[in-house]
C-alpha positions in Angstrom: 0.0 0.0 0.0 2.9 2.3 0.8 4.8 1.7 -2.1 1.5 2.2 -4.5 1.2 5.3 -2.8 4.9 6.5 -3.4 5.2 5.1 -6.9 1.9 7.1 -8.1 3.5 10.1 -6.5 5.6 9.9 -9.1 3.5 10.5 -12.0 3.6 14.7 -11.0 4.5 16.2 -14.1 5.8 19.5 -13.0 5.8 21.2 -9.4 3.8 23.8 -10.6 0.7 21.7 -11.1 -1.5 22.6 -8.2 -0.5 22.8 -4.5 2.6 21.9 -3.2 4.3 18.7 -4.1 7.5 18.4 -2.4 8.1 14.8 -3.9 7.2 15.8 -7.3 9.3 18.9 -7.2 12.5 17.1 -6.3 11.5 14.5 -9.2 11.0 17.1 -11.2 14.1 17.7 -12.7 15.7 14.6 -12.4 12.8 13.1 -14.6 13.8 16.3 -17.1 17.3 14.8 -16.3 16.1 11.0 -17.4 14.7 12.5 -20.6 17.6 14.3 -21.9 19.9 11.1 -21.4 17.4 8.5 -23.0 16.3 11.3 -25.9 20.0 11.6 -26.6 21.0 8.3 -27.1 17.4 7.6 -29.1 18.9 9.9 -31.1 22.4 8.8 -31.0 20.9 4.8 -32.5 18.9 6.5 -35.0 21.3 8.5 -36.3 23.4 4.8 -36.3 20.4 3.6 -38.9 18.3 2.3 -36.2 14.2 2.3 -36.5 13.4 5.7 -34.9 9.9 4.0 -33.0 11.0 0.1 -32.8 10.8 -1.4 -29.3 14.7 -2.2 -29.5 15.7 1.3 -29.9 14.4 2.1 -27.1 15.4 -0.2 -24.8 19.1 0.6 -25.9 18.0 3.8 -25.2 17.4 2.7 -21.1 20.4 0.7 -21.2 22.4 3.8 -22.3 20.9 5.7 -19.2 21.8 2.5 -17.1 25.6 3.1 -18.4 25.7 7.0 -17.7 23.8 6.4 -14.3 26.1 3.8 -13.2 29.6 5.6 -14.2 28.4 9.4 -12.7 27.8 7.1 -8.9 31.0 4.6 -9.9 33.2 6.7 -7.0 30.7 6.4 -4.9 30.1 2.6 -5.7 33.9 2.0 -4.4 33.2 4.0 -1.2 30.5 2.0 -0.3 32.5 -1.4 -1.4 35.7 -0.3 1.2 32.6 1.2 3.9 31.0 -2.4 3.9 34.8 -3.9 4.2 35.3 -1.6 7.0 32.1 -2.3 8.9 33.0 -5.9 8.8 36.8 -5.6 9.8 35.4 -3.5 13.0 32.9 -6.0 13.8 34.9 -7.4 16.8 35.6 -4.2 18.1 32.1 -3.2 18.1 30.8 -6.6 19.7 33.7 -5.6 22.5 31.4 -1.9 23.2 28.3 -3.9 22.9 29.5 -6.6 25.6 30.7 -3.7 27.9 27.9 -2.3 28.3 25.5 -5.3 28.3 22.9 -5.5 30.5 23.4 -1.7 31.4 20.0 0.3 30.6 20.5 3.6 32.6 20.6 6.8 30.2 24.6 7.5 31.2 25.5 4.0 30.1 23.8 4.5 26.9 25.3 7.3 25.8 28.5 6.0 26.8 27.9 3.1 24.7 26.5 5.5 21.6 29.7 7.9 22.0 32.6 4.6 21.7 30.5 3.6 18.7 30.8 6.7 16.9 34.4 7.1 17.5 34.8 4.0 16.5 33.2 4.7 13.0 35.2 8.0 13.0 37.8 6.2 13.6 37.8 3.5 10.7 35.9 6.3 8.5 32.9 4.7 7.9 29.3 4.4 8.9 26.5 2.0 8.6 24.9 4.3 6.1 27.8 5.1 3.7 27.3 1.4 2.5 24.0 2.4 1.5 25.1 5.5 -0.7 24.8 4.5 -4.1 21.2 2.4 -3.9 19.8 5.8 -1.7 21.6 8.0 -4.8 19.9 5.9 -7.5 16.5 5.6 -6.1 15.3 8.7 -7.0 16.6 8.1 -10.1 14.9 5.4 -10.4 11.5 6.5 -9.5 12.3 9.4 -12.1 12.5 6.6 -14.6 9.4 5.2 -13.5 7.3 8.2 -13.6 8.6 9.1 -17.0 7.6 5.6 -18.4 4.2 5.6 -16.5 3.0 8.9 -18.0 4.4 7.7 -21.6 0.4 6.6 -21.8 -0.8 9.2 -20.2 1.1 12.2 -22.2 0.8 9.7 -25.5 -3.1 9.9 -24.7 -3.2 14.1 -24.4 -0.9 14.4 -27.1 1.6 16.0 -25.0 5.0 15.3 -24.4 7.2 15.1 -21.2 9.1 17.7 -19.0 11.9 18.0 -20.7 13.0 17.0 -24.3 10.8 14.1 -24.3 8.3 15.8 -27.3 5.2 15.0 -28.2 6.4 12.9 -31.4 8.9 11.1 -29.3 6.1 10.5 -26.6 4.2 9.1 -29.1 7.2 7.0 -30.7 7.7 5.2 -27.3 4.4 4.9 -26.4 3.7 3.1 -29.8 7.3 1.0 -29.8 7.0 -2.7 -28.9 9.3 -5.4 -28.0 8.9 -8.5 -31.4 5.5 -6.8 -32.6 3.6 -6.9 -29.2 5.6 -6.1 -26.1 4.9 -2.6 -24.7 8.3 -0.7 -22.9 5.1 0.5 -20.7 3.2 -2.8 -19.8 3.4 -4.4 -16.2 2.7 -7.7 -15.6 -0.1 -7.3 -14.4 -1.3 -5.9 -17.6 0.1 -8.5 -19.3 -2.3 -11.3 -17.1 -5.1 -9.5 -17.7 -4.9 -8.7 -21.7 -3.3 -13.0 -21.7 -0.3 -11.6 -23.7 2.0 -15.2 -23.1 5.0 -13.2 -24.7 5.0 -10.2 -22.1 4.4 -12.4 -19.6 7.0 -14.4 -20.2 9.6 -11.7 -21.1 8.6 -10.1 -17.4 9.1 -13.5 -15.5 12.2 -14.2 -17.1 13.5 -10.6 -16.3 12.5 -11.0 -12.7 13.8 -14.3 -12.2 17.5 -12.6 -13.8 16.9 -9.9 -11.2 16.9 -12.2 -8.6 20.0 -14.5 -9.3 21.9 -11.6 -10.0 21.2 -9.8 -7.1 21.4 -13.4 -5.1 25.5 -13.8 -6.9 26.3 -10.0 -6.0 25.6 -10.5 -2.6 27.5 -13.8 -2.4 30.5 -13.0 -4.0 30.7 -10.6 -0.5 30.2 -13.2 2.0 31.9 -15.6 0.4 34.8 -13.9 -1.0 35.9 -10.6 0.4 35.8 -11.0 4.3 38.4 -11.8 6.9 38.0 -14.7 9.0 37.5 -12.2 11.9 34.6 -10.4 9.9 32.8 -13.3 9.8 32.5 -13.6 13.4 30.7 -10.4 13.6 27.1 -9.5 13.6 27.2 -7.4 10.6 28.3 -10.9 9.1 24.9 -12.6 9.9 22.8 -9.7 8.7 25.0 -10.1 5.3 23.8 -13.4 5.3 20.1 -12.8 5.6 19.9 -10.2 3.1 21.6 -12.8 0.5 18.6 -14.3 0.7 15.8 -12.2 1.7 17.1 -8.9 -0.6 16.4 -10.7 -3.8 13.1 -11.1 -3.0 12.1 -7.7 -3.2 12.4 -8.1 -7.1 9.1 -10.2 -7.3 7.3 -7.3 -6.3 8.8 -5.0 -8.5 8.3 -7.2 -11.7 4.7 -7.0 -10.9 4.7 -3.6 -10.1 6.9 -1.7 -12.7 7.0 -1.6 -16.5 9.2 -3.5 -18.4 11.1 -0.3 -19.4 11.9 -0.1 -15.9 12.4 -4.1 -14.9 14.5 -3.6 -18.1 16.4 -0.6 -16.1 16.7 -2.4 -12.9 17.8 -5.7 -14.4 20.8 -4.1 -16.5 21.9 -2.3 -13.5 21.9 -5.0 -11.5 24.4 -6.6 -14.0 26.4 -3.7 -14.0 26.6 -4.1 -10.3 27.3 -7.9 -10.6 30.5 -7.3 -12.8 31.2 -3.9 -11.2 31.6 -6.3 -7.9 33.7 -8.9 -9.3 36.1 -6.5 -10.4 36.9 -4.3 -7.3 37.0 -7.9 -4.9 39.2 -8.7 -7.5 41.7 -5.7 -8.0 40.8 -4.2 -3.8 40.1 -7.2 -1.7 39.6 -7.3 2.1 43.1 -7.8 3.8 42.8 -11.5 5.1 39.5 -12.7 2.6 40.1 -15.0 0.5 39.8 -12.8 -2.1 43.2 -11.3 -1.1 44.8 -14.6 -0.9 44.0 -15.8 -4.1 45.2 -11.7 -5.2 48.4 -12.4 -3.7 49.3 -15.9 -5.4 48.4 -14.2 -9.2 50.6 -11.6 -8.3 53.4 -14.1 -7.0 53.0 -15.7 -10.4 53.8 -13.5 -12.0 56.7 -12.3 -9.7 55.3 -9.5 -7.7 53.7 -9.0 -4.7 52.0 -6.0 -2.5 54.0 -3.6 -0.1 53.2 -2.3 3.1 51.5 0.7 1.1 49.5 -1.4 -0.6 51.1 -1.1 -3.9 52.0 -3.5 -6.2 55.9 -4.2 -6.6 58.5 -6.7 -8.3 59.0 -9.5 -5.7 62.9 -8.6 -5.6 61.3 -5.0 -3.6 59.4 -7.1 -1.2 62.0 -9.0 -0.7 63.9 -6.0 0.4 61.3 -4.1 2.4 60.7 -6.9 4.3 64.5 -7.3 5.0 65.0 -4.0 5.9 61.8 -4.2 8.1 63.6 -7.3 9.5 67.1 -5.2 10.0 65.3 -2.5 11.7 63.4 -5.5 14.2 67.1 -6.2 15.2 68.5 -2.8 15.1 65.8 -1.3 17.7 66.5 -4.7 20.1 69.7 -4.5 19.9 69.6 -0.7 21.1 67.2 -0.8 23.4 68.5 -1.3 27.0 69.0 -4.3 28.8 66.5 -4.9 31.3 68.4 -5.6 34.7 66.7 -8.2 37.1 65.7 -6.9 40.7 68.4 -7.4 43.1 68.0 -8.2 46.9 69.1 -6.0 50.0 71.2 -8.4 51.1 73.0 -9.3 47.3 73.0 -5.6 46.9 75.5 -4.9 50.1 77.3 -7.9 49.4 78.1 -6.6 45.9 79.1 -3.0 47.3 81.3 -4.6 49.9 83.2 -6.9 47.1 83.5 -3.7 45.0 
């Protein structure tokens, strides 16, 4: 019920259009934003020889957005990659602040407990809601999306076109574009069960069930991969583990929900997301993972290996720092002074009386 009412939000087409909107007005020009991105590449394929109002255009059209989208929040994406690595690593330490103070319920206890936490993010520079940067960054995005391909029917209808550069021709171009002669960019699947169509249906299932592996491998190749023994331990470790199952879920709801331009969306960014994944556990892998381990022995066969500054180096260097690092071990032991064990009263005035 919540989610109907937040998706039909959506549908404002400008802020101006009667009272005060504040959702629509922040969607506002983020769906002028959408149109600009998917009009240019529309025009970008069709200048390529491309059917200006076939279904396929069009969908190369969302998977164009999907690209620029997903390379304007890539920084980001890599901030939220080391911020889960971090909440994991200080999983110990934070069970340690937890058990202190367990069992204590008075308010100066509390805010003991809140304070050592926060230091402790400050510390590792992170927090529990840096992981979740990217996916809160691309929502809105997303629901822009959404709205824009919902009021295709309605603008196509009026003979009007969008907010931005989407015209009235192009409205009416995507509105009329279909995926092998009958597939609308606009049709849910719902709409698909009621009007029968076996090919829409089919094409939505088969998009939902991709959705749900590929978000189901993303997650796993985090869990299983890219955390330190010591991170597993943790309780930011467990909820990892229920969300690899119960996070993939989510998209059954949204293939019945949202359009296929948008499933379409969703789906392509979730296989962005997928590779996007395997490539930083594979070039920036948690210290200790397993990940990192199997890092270390493709650098070592090749002959190189990773410094203390994380850098990678011929294995003749590594050699070397850790020599030196071993010479300077020695060096400080070797300089430091020699403990003397505590003597007796009565050994102390026998040695001054031999002296």
């Amino acid at each position: 019920m919540g989610l109907d009412l937040l998706l039909s939000s959506t549908t404002t087409p400008a802020p101006s259009s009667g009272g005060f909107d504040l959702f629509g007005t922040i969607l506002w020009p983020l769906k002028w934003v959408v149109e600009m991105i998917l009009v240019a590449w529309h025009w970008l394929l069709t200048a390529i020889g491309m059917p200006s109002a076939d279904g396929l255009t069009w969908v190369l059209s969302i998977v164009g957005l999907v690209i620029v989208v997903r390379l304007a929040v890539f920084p980001l994406f890599v901030k939220q990659i080391r911020s889960q690595r971090k909440m994991m690593e200080i999983a110990p330490e934070l069970r340690k602040v937890q058990e202190k103070y367990k069992g204590k319920r008075d308010q100066l206890s509390r805010e003991a407990m809140s304070r050592e936490t926060m230091a402790l993010y400050k510390k590792h520079g992170t927090t529990p809601v840096s992981s979740c940067l990217p996916l809160l960054i691309q929502m809105p995005i997303f629901f822009s999306l959404y709205s824009v391909l919902v009021d295709v029917a309605k603008h196509a209808d009026a003979q009007t076109g969008g907010v931005g550069l989407l015209s009235a021709e192009l409205t009416q171009e995507f509105y009329d574009a279909k995926l092998f002669g009958s597939v609308s960019l606009h049709e849910t699947l719902g709409q698909a069960w009621a009007d029968q169509n076996v090919l829409a249906i089919s094409i939505l299932a088969a998009l939902v069930v991709l959705m749900i592996a590929s978000q189901f491998i993303t997650q796993l190749q985090i869990i299983s991969k890219n955390l330190s023994p010591e991170a597993k331990t943790g309780q930011a470790y467990q909820m990892q583990k229920i969300m690899l199952y119960v996070l993939p879920l989510g998209f059954i709801f949204s293939g019945v929900l949202f359009p296929l331009g948008v499933v379409i969306y969703w789906f392509v960014s979730n296989l962005w997301t997928m590779g996007q994944q395997f490539l930083v556990i594979r070039e920036m892998p948690t210290p200790g993972s397993e990940a990192a381990k199997a890092r270390e022995e493709r650098l070592a066969r090749k002959g190189k290996a990773i410094n203390s500054e994380g850098k990678v180096v011929p294995i003749a260097a590594f050699e070397a720092e850790q020599q030196r690092k071993l010479e300077e071990v020695e060096r400080a032991k070797a300089e430091a002074p020699k403990r003397e064990q505590p003597m007796s009263k009565k050994r102390a005035k026998k040695k001054g009386g031999n002296s």
